[in-house]
N, C-alpha and C positions, 0 to 999 in steps of 0.2 A: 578212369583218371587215377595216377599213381597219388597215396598217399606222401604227407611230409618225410614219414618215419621210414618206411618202408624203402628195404634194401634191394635190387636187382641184384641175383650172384648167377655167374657163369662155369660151371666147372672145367669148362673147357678153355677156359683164361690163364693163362701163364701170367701174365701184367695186371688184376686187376686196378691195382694203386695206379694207374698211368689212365686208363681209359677210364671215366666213369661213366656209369650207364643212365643218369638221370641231371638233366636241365638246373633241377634243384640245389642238388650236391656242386656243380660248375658254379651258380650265382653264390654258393654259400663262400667258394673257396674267393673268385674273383673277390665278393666285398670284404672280408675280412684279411685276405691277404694283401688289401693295399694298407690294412693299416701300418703293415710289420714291412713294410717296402714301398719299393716303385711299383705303381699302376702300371696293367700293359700299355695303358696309352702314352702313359708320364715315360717307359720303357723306351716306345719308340719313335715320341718324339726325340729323347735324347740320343738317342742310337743311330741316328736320321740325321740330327747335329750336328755330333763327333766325326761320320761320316763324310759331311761337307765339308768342317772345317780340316778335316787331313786332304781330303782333296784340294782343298783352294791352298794349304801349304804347298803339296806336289807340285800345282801348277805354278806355283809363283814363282818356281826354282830357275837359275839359269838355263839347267838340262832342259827344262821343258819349253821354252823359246827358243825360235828359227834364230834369232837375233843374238839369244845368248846371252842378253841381258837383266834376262829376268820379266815377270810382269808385276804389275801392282797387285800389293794383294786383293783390294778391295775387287781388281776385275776378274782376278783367279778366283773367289770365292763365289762371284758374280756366276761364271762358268761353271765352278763344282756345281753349285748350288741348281743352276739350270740342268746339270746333267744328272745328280741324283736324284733332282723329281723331274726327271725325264722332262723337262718343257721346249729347248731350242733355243730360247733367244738368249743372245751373243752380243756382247759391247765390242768385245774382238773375233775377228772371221776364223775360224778353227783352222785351217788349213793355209790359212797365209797367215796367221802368229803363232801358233804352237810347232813345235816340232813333234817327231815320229814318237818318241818319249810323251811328249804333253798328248796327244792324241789318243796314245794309248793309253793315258790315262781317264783321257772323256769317257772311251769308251768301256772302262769299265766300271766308271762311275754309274754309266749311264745302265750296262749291266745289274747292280747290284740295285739302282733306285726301281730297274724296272720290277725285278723279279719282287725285288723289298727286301731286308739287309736279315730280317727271321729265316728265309727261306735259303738265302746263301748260310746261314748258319746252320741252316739244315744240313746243308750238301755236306759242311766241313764236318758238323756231329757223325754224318754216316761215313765217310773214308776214314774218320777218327776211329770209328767202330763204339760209339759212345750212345750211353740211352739218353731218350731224352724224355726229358722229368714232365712233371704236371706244371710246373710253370715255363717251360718252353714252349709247351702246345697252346696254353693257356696267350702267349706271344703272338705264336703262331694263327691263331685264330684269328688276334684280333686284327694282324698284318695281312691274313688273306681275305679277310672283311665274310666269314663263313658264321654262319647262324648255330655250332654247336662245333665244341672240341672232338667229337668224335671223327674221325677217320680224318683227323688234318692231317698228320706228318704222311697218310697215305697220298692228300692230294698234294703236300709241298714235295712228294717224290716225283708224283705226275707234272706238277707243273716245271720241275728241273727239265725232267725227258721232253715234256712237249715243248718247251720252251728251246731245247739246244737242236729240237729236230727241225722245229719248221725254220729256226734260224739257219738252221746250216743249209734247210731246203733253198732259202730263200737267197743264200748268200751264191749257193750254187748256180743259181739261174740268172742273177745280177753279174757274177762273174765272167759267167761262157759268154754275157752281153758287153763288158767293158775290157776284156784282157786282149781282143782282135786289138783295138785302140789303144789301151796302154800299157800293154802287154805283161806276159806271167802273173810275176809278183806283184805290182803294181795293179793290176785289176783283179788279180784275188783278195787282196787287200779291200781294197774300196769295194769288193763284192760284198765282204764279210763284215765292214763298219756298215755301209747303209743297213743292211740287214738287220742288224742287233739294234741299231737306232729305230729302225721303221716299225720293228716289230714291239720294242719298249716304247714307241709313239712319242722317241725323243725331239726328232725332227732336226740333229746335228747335219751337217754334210761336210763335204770335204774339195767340193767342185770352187771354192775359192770364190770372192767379193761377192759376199752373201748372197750368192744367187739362190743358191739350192737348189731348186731341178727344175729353174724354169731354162736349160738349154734339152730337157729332153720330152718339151710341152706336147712334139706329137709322137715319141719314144712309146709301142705298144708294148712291148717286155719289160723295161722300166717303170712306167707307170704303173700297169698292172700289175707286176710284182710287188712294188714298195705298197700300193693300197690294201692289195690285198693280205701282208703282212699289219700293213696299219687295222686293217678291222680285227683280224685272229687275234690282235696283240688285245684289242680295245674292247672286246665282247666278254672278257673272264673266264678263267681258267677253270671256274666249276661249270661254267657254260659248255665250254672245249670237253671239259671231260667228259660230261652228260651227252653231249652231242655224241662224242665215238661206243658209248655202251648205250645206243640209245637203239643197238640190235639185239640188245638182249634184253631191255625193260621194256621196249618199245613203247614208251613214252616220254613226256617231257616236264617237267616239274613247270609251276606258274613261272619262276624268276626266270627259267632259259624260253619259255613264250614270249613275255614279257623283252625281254634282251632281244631276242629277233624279231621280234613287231615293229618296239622303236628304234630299233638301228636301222631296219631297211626302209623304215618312212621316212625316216631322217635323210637318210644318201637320197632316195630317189628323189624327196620334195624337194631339196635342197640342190642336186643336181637339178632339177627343170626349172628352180628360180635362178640361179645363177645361170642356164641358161638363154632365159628369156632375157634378164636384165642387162646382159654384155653380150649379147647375138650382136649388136650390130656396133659395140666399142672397137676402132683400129687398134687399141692399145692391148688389146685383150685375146678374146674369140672372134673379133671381125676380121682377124688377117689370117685366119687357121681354115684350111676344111671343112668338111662337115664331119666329115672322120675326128679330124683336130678338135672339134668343138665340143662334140660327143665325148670326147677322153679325158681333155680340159677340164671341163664341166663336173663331170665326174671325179674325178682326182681330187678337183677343191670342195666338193662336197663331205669327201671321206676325209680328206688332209685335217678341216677344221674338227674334226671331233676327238681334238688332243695331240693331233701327230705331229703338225706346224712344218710337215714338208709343203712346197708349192711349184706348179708349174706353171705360177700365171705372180706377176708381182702386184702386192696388195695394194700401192699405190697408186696403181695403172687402174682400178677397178672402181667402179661408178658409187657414190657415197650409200645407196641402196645396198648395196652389194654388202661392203664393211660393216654396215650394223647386223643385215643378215648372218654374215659371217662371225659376229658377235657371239647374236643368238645361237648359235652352235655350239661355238667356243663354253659360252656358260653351262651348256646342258652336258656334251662331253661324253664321256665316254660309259661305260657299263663298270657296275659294281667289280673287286677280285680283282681289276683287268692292269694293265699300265698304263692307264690315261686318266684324268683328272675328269672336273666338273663337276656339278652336282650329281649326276650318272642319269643314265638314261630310264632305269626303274623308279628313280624318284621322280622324274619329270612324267611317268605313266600313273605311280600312286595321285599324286597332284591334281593331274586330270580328271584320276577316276573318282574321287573324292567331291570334286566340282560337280563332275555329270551327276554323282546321288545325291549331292544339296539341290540340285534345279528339279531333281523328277522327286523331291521329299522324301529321299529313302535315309532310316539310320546308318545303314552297314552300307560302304564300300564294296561291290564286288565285281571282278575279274573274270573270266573264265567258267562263272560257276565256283569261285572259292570266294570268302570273305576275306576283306584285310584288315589286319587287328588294329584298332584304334591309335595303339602305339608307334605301328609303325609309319601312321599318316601323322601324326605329332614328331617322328624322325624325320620324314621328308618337309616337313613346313621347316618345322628347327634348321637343317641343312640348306635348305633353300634362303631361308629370311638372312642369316649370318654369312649368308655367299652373298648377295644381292648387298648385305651392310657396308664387306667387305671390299666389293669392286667399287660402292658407291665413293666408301671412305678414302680409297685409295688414288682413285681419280682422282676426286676433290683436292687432295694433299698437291698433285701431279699437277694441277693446272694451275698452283700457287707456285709450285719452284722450276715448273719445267716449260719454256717454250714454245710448245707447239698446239696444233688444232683440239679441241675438245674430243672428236671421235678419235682421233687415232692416240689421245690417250686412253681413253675409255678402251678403245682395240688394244693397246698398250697391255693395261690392266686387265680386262679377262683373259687374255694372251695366258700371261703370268698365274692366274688363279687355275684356269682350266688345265695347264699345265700343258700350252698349246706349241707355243713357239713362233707362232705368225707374228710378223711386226708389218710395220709401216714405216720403217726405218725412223724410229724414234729410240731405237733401243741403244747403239751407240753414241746418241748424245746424250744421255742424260745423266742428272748431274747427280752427284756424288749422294745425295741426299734423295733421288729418283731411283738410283740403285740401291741401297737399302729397303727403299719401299719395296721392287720388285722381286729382291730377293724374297724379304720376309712375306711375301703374297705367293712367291711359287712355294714356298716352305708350306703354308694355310693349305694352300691350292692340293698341295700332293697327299697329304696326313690326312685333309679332310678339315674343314673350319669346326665342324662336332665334335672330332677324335681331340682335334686340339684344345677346345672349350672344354672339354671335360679332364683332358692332362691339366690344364692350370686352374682347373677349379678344386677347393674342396667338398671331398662327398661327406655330406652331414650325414651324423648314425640317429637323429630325430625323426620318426617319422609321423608327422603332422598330418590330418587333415582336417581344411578350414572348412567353415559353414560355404553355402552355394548362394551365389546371387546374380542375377544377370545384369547385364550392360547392354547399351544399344552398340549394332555395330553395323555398317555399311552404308 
């Protein structure tokens, strides 16, 4: 165990002031550096902001409407704000109110909220030819949600390359399927937006009157393309990365076990509930094949864990179904990745933490590793203030807005999960219904912790009280 004092040197470092080699020296700079500035959290919340709100200008412009008359800003902001935290839902249909201008600005809204706006600032530092400092990595950390400043700008280079490769993989294979149909440009086009949407788990389309891809519910290239861009995009980038040199460590760290444990009980469980529960709906999988149903089924299993594409309409689907698909929506996608929720690792700490309170054990453990107490006080903390937050949001929602209790509840983890699914509640709501949502996908994207902690102050006291127990349960 490294002492406080004691220095790691490397003589074979050209940078040491950029990398530093001890845990210690990072928490020392992080607390004291927020005195003399912005916190990285307080950084990119407002970076995140600034962000939106230039977006929601672009789109309100004349150029960026079919109509040419502009849109409101409240629902331009409405749209930025859904496209840089990658969520989907739309009070106006993207392809039948914006123009070629306003589109492509979604989509690079929806580009920068995926990747996150540190690691585009990566790209421009590196074509600049610029170093980049100990508070950039320090950014950068804390945007790709990585347990130590070490080798980050290595993985925000990885995550640029793997990010433009499997998109353009993806774009490539959606286009050779839609350019017979709408030929050259026009279906390279819509190759290349689904793509970057499916893969950021924005969940935009461009197929017109919010349908989104329920015309391609028994489409096997289409389906299985956007899904399988939706999981790469939603399992995290240090996952991706560990996964491809996982022939030369030939192993896997707990967090990429963990990521593939609960991701693939999630699709399968949740493919064979929505199965079972809409096997015999006409509105649904009772009018599709068995092929149809099988695809169906699947698609909306992966859809809800942040993506908010669908080839099934949420309305159309049995009240069982919608709260299931809740359940999903809240839990979400994998730490790093571009999808919201609580994340799928915190919903596995949670668990495991339960399992050792019932069999009387202190320590939490996984795999054969223990989990540090802190980090089961992280997923409680992230959880309780998601759960505060969809509670609080609803509530607000069923006082100013119209419609059934589940499909605003579906409404609001939509929005926090950073999902994009509606129940067509999303274009009516009222003026005061869309601030709510906006400022819930904003929580939703950042993280309800990252942002509890930008707007909190960090005390330099450090107290500790006497211990006394309380009844609980």
């Amino acid at each position: 165990m490294e002492t406080p004092g004691a220095e790691k040197t490397n003589p074979e470092a050209t940078q040491p002031a950029y990398v530093p080699r001890k845990p210690l020296f990072v928490s020392y700079v992080r607390y004291h550096g927020s005195h003399e500035g912005l916190s990285p959290s307080q950084v990119l919340v407002l970076g995140f902001a600034v962000i939106i709100l230039v977006g929601g200008i672009l789109l309100s412009l004349p150029v960026a409407s079919r109509s040419g008359l502009g849109t409101a800003f409240l629902d331009a902001l409405f749209t930025a704000t859904s496209a840089v935290c990658v969520t989907g839902l739309v009070v106006v249909d993207t392809y039948d109110h914006y123009s070629l201008f306003g589109q492509i600005i979604v989509i690079l809204l929806i580009q920068i909220g995926g990747l996150g706006f540190m690691t585009m600032a990566t790209l421009i530092y590196l074509l600049m030819g610029r170093k980049i400092r100990l508070k950039e990595r320090l950014l950068m950390q804390e945007s790709l949600n990585t347990l130590t400043i070490q080798g980050v700008v290595r993985l925000a280079k990885y995550v640029l390359i793997t990010t433009f490769v499997i998109e353009g993989i993806g774009a490539i294979i959606l286009a050779l399927r839609f350019i017979p149909e709408m030929g050259l440009v026009k279906g390279a086009y819509y190759g290349a937006f689904h793509a970057v949407s499916s893969f950021c788990n924005a969940g935009f389309d461009l197929f017109g009157g919010f349908r989104s891809f329920t015309g391609f519910v028994n489409d096997p290239v289409v389906s299985l393309t956007v899904s399988s861009l939706i999981i790469i995009g939603g399992i995290g980038f240090s996952v991706i990365a560990e996964t491809y040199r996982y022939r030369e460590t030939g192993r896997f760290s707990l967090h990429t076990k963990l990521v593939f444990l609960v991701t693939g009980f999630l699709i399968l469980a949740g493919m064979i509930f929505i199965l079972i529960l809409e096997l015999e709906n006409p509105l649904t999988l009772g009018a599709l094949t068995w092929d149809g149903k099988l695809l169906a089924a699947y698609f909306q299993s992966v859809s809800p864990r942040t993506a908010g594409c669908s080839t099934l309409g949420m309305t159309d689907l049995r009240p069982a179904t919608q709260f299931f698909l809740v359940i999903l929506m809240f839990i979400g996608a994998s730490p790093g990745s571009t999808g919201g929720g609580i994340k799928t690792t915190t919903l596995a700490a949670l668990l495991a933490a339960v399992w050792s309170i019932r069999q009387g054990k202190a320590d939490v453990v996984l795999f054969g590793r223990r989990i540090p107490p802190d980090t089961i006080y992280k997923a409680i903390g992230i959880t309780g203030l998601a759960a505060i937050l969809v509670m609080g949001v609803t509530m607000l929602l069923t006082i100013s807005e119209q419609a059934d209790f589940l499909a605003l509840l579906f409404e609001t983890t939509s929005a926090f999960g950073t999902v994009g699914l509606s129940m067509s509640v999303t274009p009516h709501l009222s003026s005061f219904g869309r601030v709510l949502i906006i400022l819930t996908m904003f929580a939703g994207r950042l993280g309800p912790l990252t942002l509890a902690v930008a707007l909190s102050k960090r005390s330099k006291a450090k107290i500790r009280y006497p211990d006394e127990r309380i009844m609980v349960g």
